[in-house]
C-alpha positions as CSV (number, residue, x, y, z in Angstrom):
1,X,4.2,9.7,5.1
2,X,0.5,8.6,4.2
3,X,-1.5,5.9,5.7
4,X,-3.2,2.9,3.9
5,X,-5.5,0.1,3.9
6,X,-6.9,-2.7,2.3
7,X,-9.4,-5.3,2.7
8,X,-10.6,-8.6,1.7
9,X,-13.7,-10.6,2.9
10,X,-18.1,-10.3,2.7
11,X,-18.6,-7.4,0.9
12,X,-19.9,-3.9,2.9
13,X,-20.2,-0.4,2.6
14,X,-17.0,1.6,1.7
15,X,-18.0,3.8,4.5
16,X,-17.6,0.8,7.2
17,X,-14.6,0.6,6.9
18,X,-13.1,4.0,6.1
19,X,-15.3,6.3,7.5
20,X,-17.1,4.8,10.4
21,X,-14.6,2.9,12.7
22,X,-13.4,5.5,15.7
23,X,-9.8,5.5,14.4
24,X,-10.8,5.2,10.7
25,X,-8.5,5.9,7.6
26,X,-10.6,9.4,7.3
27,X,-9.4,10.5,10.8
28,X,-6.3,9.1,10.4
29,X,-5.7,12.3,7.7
30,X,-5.3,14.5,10.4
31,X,-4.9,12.9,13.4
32,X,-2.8,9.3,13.1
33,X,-1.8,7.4,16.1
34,X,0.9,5.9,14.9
35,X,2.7,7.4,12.3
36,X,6.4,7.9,12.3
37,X,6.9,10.3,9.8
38,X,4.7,13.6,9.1
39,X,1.7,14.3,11.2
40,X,-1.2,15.2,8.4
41,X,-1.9,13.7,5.5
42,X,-3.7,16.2,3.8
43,X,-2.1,15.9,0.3
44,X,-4.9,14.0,-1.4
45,X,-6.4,10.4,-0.9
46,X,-8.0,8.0,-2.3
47,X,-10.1,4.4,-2.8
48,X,-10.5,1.4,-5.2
49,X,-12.6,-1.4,-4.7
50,X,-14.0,-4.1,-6.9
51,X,-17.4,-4.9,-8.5
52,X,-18.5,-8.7,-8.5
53,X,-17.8,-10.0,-11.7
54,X,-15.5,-7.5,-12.9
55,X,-11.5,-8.0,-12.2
56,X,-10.8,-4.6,-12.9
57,X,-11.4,-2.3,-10.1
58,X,-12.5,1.6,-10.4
59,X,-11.1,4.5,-8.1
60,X,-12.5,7.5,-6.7
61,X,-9.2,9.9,-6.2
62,X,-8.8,13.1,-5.6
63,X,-6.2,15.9,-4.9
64,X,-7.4,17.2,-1.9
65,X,-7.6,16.1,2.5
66,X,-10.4,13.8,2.4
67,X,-11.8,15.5,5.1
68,X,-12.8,18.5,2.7
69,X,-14.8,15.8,0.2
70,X,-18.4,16.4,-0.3
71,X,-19.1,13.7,-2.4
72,X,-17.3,11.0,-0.2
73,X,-20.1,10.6,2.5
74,X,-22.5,9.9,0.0
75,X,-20.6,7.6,-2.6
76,X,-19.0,5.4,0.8
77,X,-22.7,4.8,2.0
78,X,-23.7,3.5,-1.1
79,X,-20.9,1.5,-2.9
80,X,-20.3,-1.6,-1.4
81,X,-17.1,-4.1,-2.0
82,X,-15.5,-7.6,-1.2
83,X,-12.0,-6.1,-1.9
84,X,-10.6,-2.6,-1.5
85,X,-7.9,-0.6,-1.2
86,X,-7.4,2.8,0.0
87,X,-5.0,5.7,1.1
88,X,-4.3,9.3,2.3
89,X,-1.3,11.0,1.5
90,X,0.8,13.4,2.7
91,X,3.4,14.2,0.0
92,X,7.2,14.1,0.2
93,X,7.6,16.6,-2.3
94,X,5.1,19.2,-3.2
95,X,4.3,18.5,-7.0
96,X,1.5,19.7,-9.5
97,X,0.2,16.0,-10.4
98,X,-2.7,16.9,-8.2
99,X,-4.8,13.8,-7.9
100,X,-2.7,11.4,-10.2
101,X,-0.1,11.4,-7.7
102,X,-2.9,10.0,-4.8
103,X,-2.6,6.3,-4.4
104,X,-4.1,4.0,-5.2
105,X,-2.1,3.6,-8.2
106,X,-3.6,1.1,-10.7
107,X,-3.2,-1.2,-13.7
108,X,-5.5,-4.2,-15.1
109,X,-6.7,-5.9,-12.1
110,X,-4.1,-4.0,-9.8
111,X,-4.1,-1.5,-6.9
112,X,-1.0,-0.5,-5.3
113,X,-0.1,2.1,-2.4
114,X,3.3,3.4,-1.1
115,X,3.6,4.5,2.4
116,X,7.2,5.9,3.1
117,X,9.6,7.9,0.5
118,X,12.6,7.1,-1.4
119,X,15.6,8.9,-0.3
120,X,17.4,10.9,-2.2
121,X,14.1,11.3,-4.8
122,X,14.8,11.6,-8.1
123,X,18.8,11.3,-8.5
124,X,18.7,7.9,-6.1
125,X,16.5,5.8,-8.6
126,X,18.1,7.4,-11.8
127,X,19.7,3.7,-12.8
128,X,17.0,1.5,-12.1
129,X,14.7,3.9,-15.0
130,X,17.2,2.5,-17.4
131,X,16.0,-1.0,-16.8
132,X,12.2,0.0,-17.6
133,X,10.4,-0.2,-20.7
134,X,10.7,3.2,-22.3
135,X,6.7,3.2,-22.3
136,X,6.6,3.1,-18.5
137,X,8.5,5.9,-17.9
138,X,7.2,7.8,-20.6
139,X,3.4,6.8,-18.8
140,X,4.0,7.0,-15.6
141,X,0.9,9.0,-13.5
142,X,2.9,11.2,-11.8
143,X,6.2,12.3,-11.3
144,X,6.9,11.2,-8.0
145,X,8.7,8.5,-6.0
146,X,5.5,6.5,-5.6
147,X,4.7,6.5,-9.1
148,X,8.4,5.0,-10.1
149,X,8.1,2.7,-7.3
150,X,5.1,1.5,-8.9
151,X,6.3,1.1,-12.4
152,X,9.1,-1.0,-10.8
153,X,6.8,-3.3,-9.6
154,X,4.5,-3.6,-12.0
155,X,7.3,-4.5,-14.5
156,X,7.7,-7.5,-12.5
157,X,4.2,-8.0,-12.0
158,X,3.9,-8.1,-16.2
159,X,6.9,-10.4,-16.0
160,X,5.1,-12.9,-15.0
161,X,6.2,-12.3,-10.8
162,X,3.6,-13.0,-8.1
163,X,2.5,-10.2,-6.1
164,X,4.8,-10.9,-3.0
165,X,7.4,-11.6,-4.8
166,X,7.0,-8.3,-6.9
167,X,7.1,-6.3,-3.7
168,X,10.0,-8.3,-2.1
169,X,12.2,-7.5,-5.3
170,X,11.3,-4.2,-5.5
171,X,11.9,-2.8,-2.5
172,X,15.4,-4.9,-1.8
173,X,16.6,-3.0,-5.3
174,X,15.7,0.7,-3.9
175,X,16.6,0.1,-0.6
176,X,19.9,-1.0,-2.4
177,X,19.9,2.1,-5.1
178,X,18.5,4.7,-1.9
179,X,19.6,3.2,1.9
180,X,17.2,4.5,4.5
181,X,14.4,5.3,1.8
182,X,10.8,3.9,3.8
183,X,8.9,1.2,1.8
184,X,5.9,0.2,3.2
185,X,4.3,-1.0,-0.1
186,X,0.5,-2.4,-0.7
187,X,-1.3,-4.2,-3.6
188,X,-4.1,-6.4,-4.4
189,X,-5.4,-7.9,-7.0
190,X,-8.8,-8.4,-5.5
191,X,-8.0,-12.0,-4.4
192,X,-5.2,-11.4,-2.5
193,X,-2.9,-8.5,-0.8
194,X,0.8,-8.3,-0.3
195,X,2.1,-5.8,1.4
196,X,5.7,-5.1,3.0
197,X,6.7,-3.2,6.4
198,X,10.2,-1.3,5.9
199,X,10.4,1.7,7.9
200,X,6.9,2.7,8.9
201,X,4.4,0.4,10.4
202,X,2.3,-2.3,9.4
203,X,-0.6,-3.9,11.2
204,X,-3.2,-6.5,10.0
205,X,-6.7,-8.2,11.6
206,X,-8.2,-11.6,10.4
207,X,-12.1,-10.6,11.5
208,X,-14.0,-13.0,13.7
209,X,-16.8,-12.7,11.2
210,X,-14.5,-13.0,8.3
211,X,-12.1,-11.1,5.7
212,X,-8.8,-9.3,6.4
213,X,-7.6,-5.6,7.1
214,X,-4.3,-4.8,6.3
215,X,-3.4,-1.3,7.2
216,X,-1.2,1.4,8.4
217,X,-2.4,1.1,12.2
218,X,-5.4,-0.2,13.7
219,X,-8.9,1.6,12.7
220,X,-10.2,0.6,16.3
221,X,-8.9,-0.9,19.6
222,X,-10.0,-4.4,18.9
223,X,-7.1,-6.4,20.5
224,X,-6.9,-9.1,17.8
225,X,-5.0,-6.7,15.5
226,X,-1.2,-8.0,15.1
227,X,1.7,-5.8,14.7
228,X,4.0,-6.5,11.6
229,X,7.7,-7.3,12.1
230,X,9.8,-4.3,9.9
231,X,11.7,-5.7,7.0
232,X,8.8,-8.5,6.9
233,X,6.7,-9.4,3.5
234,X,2.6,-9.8,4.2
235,X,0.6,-12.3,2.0
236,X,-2.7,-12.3,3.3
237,X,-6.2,-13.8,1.9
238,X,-9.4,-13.4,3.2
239,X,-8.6,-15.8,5.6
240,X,-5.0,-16.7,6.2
241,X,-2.0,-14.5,6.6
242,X,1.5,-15.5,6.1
243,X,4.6,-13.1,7.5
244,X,8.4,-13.7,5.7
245,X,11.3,-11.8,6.5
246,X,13.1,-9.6,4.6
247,X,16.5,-9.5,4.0
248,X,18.9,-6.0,4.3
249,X,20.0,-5.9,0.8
250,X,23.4,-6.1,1.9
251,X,22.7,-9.4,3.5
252,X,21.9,-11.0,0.3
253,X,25.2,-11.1,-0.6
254,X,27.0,-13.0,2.8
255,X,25.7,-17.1,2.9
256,X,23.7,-17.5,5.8
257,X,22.9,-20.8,7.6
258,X,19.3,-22.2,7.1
259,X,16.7,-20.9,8.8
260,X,12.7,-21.1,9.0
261,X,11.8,-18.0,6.7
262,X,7.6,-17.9,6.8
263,X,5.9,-18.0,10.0
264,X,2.5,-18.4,9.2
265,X,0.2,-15.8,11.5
266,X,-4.3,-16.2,11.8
């Protein structure tokens, strides 16, 4: 279910990195290597990316396989960015958001992406609604599981949580509320990206010339990329990256000895 991507480091073309690598995010719409779960993503897609000087970051989205874009070529080769974020989706339920339900999701100087579905979408997450604000539900983007899952966070996130964290708490409470749902979460704030690898997989490359990919899979066969643990929190800036395990949710509740949580990865 969907692939996505995000990036941090000397700003370039859109196009670089979306378009132009031989196993980009555009071909990984119909043709993924590694994808677990579906085999096209053809259900819309989309990108953010940020403007120097501006901490709030515009998006391009539409409802349709990126493939079929016209304006996409033209807008990639053109706009260039420090810090983006982008997706392609292939839907777990067929829905009539059209484009609000592509990812990435956003709000003040936050982009977020779900790869993966909750399961048993909508009944499953019915009690955790009753701990948002009324005015998230009621705003939500679209009326899917992505969309809740983003609310969720975000609550945090305007809590006063840090972006890991956010991610960490969030995805423990709907793996609790929906076992086996996939929660492969991504956001940025255009300074930093935390992402989480929970049923579908994760890979990231610190660049030789600088900045950081976070994605899906690998764009390319560079062997540098590094496979994400599942069950593992990312925290990555444009030059370090930091891997922590994640507990099952029912393992929060048994006492385990100490251990070494964070192994740091470059």
């Amino acid at each position: 279910m969907c692939r996505h991507l995000a990036y941090l480091g000397p700003e370039e073309p859109l196009g670089r990195l979306l378009l132009q690598p031989p196993h980009s995010l555009y071909q990984q719409s119909w043709a993924p290597r590694r994808q677990r779960h579906g085999t096209v993503n053809a259900d819309g897609f989309g990108v953010g990316w940020y403007a120097e000087g501006d901490p709030v970051p515009a998006r391009y989205r539409r409802a349709g396989p990126i493939w079929a874009d016209q304006s996409l070529t033209d807008l990639a080769r053109v706009v260039r960015s420090g810090a983006v974020l982008a997706a392609v989706r292939d839907a777990t339920l067929s829905g009539a958001d059209a484009e609000a339900a592509a990812a990435p999701f956003a709000a003040g100087p936050w982009l977020f992406s779900h790869n993966g579905a909750v399961r048993g979408w909508p009944d499953s997450l019915a009690p955790l609604v009753q701990g948002l604000p009324a005015v998230d539900v009621l705003s939500l983007e679209a009326r899917n599981d992505s969309a809740l899952v983003w609310a969720l966070v975000l609550a945090r996130l305007r809590g006063g949580d840090q972006e890991g964290q956010a991610l960490a708490d969030t995805v423990l409470e709907v793996a609790a509320a929906a076992p086996a749902s996939r929660l492969n979460l991504l956001l940025t704030n255009g300074e930093a990206i935390a992402a989480t690898a929970w049923g579908d997989t994760l890979w990231y490359l610190s660049r030789p010339g600088g900045g950081t990919v976070v994605a899906s899979e690998p764009y390319d066969d560079d062997p540098h990329w590094q496979e994400v643990p599942d069950r593992t929190l990312l925290a990555a800036s444009r030059t370090d990256v930091l891997l922590t395990p994640l507990k099952e949710p029912d393992d929060i509740l048994t006492p385990a000895p100490p251990a070494s949580a964070k192994e740091p990865r470059t």
